[in-house]
N, C-alpha and C positions, 0 to 999 in steps of 0.2 A: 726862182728863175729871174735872171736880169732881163730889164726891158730894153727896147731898140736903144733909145737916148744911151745906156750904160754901153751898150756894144761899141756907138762910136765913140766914148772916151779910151773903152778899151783899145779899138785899133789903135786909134792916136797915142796912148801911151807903149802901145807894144811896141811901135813901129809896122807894123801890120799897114798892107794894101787895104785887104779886105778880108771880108770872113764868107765865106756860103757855106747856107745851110738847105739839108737835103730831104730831114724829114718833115713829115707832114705838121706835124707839132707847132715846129719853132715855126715855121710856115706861118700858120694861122695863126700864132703868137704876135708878129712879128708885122703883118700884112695886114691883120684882119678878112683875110681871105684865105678860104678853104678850098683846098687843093690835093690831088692825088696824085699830081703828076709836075711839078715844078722845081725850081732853084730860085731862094730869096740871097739873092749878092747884097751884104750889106760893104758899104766903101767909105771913105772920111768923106766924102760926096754926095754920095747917094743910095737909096736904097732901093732894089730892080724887083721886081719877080719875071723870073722866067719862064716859061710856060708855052701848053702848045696851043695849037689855034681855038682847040676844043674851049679856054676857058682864057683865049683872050678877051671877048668883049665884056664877061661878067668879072674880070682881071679890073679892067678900064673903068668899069662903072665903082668898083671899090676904091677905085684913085681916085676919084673924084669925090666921093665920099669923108674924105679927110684921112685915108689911111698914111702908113707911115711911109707907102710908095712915093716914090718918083720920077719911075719909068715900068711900063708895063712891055715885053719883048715877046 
């Protein structure tokens, strides 16, 4: 499995926006946060987890954490 840093060279060399991933896997790969219900957007920018209210604030406390987030939604 390629890690986050890999994904954004890939965008960048695809030409690619962005990439979102939907299972739970790359999720927790990706975030370090484990989830049953989300969207990790990764972008040449940044990396989001999307998710519902249920697991925004323990979302927020893995951002702080040093994960690979940069925006919790």
């Amino acid at each position: 499995m390629i890690n986050g840093r890999e994904i954004y060279k890939k965008i960048e060399n695809e030409g690619y926006d962005a990439a979102v991933f939907f299972d739970e896997i790359s999720q927790r790969y990706l975030t370090g946060f484990y989830t049953t219900d989300g969207i990790v957007l990764v972008s040449k920018q940044e990396t989001a987890l999307i998710t519902d209210s249920r697991y925004f604030e323990a979302a927020s406390i893995a951002k702080s954490n040093g994960t690979l987030l940069d925006d919790v939604t």
